[in-house]
Legacy VTK file of the C-alpha trace (Angstrom):
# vtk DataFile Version 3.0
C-alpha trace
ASCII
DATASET POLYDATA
POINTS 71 float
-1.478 -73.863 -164.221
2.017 -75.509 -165.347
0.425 -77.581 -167.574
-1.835 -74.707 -169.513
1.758 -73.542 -169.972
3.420 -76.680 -171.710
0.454 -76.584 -173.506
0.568 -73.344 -175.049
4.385 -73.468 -175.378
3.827 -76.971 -177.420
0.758 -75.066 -179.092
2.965 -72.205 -180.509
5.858 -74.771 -181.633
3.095 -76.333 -184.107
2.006 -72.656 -184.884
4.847 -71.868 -186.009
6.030 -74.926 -187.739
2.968 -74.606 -189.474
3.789 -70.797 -190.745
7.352 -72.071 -191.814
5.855 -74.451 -194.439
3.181 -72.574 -196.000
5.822 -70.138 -196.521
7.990 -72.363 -197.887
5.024 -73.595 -199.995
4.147 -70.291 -201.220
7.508 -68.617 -201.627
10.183 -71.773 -202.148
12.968 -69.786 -200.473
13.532 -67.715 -197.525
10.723 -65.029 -196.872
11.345 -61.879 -195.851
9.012 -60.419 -192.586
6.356 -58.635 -194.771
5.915 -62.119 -196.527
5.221 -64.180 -193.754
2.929 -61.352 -192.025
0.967 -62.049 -195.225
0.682 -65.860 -194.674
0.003 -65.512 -190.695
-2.960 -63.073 -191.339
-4.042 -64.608 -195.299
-4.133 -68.176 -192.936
-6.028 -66.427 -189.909
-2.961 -67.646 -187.509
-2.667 -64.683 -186.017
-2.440 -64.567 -182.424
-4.036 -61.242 -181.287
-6.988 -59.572 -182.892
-7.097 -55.754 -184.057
-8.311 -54.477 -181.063
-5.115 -56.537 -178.703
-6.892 -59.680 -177.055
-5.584 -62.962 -177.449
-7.540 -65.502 -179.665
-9.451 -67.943 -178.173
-8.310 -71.060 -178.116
-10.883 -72.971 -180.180
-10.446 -70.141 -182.687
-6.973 -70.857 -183.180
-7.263 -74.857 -183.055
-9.418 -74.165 -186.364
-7.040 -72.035 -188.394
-4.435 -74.157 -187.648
-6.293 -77.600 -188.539
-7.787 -75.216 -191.477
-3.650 -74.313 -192.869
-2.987 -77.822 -192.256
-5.543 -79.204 -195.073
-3.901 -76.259 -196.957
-0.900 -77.857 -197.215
LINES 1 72
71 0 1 2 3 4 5 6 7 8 9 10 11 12 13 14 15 16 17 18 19 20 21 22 23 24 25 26 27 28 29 30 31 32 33 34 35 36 37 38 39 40 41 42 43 44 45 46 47 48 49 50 51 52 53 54 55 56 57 58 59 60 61 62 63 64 65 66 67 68 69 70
């Protein structure tokens, strides 16, 4: 169980990364909260769907490999 939890905690640190640049990218200078909102959900790196589960896993590998060729 420890280790599901570095992973996710190293999983979110590349999330997040991730959501930094393409805001950068899109915006060249600090974003306010509605702006990055708009890259997490435009990207599909959202963690939680509209009803309040978590993503799956594989779900969330493929956004984030998806935002990656983005950039």
């Amino acid at each position: 169980m420890d280790n599901d939890n570095n992973y996710m905690e190293f999983f979110n640190m590349n999330r997040m990364q991730i959501i930094k640049q393409l805001c950068m990218k899109r915006y060249r200078k600090r974003p306010t909260a509605d702006k990055i909102l708009a890259v997490i959900y435009q990207n599909g790196l959202n963690r939680y769907t509209s009803e309040g589960n978590e993503r799956p896993k594989k779900v969330m590998i493929e956004a984030i490999a998806k935002a990656l060729n983005s950039l």
